[in-house]
N, C-alpha and C positions, 0 to 999 in steps of 0.2 A: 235123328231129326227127319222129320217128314218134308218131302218136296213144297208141300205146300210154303210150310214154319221158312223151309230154306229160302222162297224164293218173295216172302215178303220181307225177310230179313237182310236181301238183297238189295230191295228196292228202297228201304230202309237206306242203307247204307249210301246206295245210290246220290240220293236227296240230299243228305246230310253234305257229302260232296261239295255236291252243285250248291248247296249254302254256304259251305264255307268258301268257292268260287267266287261267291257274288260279293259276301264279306269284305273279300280284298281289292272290289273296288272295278269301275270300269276301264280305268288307264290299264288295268292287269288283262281286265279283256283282251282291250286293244292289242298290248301288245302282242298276246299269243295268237291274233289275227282271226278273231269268231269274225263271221261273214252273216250272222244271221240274229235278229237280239232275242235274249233266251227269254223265256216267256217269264222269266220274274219281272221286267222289264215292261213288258207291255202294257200298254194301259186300255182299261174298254174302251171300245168301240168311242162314245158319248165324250170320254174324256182327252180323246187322241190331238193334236194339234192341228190335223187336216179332217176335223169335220165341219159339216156343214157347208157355208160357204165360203169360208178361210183358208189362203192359202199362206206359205210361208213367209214372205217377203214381200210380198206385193204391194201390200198397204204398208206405208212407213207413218210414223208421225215425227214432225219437227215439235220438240217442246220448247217452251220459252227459254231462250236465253237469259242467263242472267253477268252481264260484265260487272266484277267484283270491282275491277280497276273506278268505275264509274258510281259501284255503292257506298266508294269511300269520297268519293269526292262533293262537288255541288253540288248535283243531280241526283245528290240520294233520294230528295221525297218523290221521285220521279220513278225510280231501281224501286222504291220501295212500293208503291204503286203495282208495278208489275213484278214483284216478288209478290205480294196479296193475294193477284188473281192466279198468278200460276200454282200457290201452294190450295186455294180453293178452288179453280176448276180441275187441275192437273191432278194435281197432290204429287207432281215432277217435274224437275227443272233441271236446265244444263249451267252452271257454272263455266264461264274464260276468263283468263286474267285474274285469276287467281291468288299469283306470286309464289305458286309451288312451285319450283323448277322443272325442265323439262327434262332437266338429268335426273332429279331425284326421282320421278315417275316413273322413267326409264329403265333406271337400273332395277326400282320394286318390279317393275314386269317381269322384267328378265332374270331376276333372281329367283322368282315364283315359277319360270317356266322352267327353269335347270333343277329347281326342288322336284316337280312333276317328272324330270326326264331321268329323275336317279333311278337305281336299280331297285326293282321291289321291297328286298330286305333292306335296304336302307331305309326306304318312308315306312314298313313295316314299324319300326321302334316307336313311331307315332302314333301307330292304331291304336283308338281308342271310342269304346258306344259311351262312357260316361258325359253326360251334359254338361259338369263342374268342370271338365277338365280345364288347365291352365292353358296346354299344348295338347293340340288331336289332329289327327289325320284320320281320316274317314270317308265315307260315300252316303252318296242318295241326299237325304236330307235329314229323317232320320231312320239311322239302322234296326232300331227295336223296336219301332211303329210302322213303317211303311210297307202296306200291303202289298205295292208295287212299288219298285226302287227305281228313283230318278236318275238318269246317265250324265252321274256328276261326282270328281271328285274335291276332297277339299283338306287345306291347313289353316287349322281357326289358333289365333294366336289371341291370349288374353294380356292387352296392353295398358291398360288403367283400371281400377290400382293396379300396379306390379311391382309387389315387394321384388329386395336385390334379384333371390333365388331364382324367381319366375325364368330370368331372363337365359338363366346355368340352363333351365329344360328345353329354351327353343334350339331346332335342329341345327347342331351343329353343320351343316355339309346341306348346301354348298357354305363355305364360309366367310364368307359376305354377308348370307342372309338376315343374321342375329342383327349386323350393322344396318342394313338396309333397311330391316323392316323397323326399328328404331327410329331411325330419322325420319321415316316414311310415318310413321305413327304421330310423332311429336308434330311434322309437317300439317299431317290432316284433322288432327286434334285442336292448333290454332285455327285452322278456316274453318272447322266445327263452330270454335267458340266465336267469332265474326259475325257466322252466319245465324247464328242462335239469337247475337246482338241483336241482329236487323229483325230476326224472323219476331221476336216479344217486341221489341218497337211496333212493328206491323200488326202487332195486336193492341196494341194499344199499354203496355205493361213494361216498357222500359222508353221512357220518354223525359224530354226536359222537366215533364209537370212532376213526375217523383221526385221524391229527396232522392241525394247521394244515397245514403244508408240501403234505403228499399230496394236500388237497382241493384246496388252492388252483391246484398245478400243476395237476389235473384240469378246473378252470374255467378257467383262463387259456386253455388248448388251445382251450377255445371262443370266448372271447372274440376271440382272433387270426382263428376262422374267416370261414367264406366262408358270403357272402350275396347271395342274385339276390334280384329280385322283377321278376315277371311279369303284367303285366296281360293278362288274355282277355278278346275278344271274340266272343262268340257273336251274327250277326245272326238275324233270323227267316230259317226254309227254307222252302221250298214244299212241300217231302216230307220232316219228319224222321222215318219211321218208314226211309227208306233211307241211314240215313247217323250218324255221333254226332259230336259235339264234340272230342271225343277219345277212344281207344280204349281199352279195358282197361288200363292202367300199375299200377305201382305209382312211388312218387318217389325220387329219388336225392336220397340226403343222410338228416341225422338226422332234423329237423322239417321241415314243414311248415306254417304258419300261412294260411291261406286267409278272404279277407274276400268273402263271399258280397252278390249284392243279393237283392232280394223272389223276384227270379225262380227258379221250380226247377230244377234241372238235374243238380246232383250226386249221382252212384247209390257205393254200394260194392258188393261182394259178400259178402253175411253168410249161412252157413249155407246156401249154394249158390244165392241166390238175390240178382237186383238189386234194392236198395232205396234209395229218393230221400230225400236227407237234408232233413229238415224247416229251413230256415233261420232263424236266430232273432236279430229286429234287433242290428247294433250287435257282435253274437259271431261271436269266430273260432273256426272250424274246424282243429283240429290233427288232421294224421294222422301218423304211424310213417314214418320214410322206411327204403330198405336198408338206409344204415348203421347207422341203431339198432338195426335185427333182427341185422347182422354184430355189432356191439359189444357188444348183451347176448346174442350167442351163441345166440341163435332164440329167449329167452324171450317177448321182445315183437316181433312178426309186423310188419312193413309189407303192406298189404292192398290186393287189386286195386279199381281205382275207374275210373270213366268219365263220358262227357258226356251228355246228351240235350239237343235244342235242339227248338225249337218253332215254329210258325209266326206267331205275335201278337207276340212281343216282343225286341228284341235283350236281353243276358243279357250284364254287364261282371263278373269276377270282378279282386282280382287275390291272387295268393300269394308269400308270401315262402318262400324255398326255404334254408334254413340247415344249416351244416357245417362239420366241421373244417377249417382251411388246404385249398389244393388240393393243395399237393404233401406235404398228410400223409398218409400209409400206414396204412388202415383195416384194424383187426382184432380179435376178439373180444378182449374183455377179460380177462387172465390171472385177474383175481378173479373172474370170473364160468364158469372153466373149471376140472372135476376129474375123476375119475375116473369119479366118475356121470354128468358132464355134458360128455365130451368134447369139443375142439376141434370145430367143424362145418362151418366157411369157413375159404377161401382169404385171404388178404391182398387190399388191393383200393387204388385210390386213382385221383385225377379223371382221370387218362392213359388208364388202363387204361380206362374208363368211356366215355371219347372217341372209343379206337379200338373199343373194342365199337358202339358205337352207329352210327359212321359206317360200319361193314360191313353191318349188320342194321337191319330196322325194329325200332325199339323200343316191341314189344306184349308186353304181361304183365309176367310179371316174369323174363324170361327172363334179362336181364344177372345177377340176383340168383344165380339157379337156375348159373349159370356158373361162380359163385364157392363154391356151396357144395359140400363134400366128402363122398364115397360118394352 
């Protein structure tokens, strides 16, 4: 073999390495203590988190409040009012008073963070690049697209439907979790379905003027739907100003419920600028996912949002991600469409989402912008 043959065969080999390195995730980083993020990691110049004139933290936004305690009470057309404008200027809200408990959030934190603290080969049993899977442990956002990989790990748990079995493959260890993340599920799946109430009231589409019959098929649709939830792990970096948590998205699906820790991290984009959502103990964070902006026919926006990560502290999120069935067929709502307000998307449904995704890296809201018409 010639020096030459040997020494690209080396380099070769080299790469291969360093992929299957990255494979395993950044908590794997971390732990073996890189001091510097490997250039699979970084992102240009243009797309860094500290360009232009943004800095990290600096600019926070308070989003609207929403006291759940006060949407059930009198003052609903009032909550309801400002649930309208938050989901069409924002397309983000904070939820208090909710009636989750504060032990049940509690202990899902903390179950998710000792999941992240186990030993490699233990979350290893989890790895998985497939998009169907029931149970995955994985990195970045996604491993078979991503030119640059996001310093971000994660356990996506598929919880509605969940036949018996489903529940035999979530990780055993720690073993609490199966229990926790169950409760934790059923919990945020009701203020799913509450919120869902209000949010079609607010559109006009679940109100005293329908019959019984019309509302009730309207909620059932949901109640049948589909529910993940996803714990993130974000550890500390050496360099976050060259790299983010996750990249500009916006989310698939209607809601999103997101249970934030102390740590800051979460930016949107409001008014052409990055701003860090102020976290507020014990409250979720709801954002607009596509299909609600396909459903109510662009009136309420699902909106780009992203990560920042830090170098003092790892950062555990997790969010429930909620929607209709998967093989229900998304599309604007005939009552929410007339002459004024034409039709504006395409039809859409979780296939189509699948093969969109597994072709392209999914940044922005590009899958969105694919379904929309003219």
């Amino acid at each position: 073999m010639s020096p030459a043959i040997s020494l690209t065969s080396s380099t070769r080999m080299s790469d291969s390495l360093s992929e299957i390195q990255y494979q395993k995730g950044v908590k794997h980083l971390h732990e073996n203590g890189i001091d510097k993020v490997p250039n699979k990691y970084i992102l240009p110049i243009t797309e860094r988190p500290s360009t232009g004139n943004e800095s990290h933290f600096k600019e926070n936004i308070k989003l609207p409040v929403i006291d759940f305690a006060e949407l059930q009470g009198p003052t609903r057309s009032r909550v309801l009012k400002a649930l309208t404008k938050a989901c069409e200027q924002y397309g983000f809200f904070q939820v208090v008073n909710h009636g989750i408990s504060t032990d049940i959030i509690h202990r899902m934190t903390e179950v998710c963070k000792r999941f992240f603290e186990l030993p490699f080969d233990e979350r290893l049993k989890y790895m998985s690049t497939d998009m169907k899977a029931p149970v995955r442990y994985g990195t970045s956002f996604s491993q078979n697209k991503d030119g640059v990989y996001c310093w971000r790990d994660f356990l996506k748990l598929v919880c509605h439907p969940m036949p018996d079995h489903f529940l035999s493959q979530w990780p055993s260890s720690p073993k609490d979790l199966r229990t926790q993340a169950a409760t934790y599920s059923k919990e945020t799946r009701n203020l799913f379905m509450m919120l869902m109430e209000a949010i079609l009231e607010s559109l006009g589409l679940c109100t005293s003027e329908l019959n019984f019959t019309e509302e009730k098929e309207i909620l059932e649709e949901f109640q049948e739907g589909s529910q993940i939830v996803v714990a993130n792990c974000y550890p500390p970096c050496p360099e976050p100003e060259l790299t983010l948590g996750m990249p500009p998205h916006s989310d698939y699906g209607f809601l999103t419920l997101l249970l934030q820790d102390e740590v800051k991290g979460l930016q949107i984009q409001f008014e052409e600028k990055w701003l860090t959502v102020e976290p507020i103990p014990n409250a979720f964070v709801i954002n607009i996912g596509d299909h609600l902006e396909i459903f109510s026919n662009g009136r309420y926006r699902s909106v780009l949002h992203r990560v920042l990560v830090n170098q003092e502290k790892t950062r555990v999120t997790v969010a429930s991600l909620h929607s209709l069935p998967f093989d229900r067929v998304i599309q604007p709502s005939p009552k929410l469409i007339s002459k004024n307000n034409p039709r504006r998307y395409l039809d859409t449904d979780f296939a189509t989402f699948l093969e969109y995704i597994s072709s392209c890296e999914p940044k922005t809201k590009a899958f969105l912008e694919s379904r929309k018409l003219n």
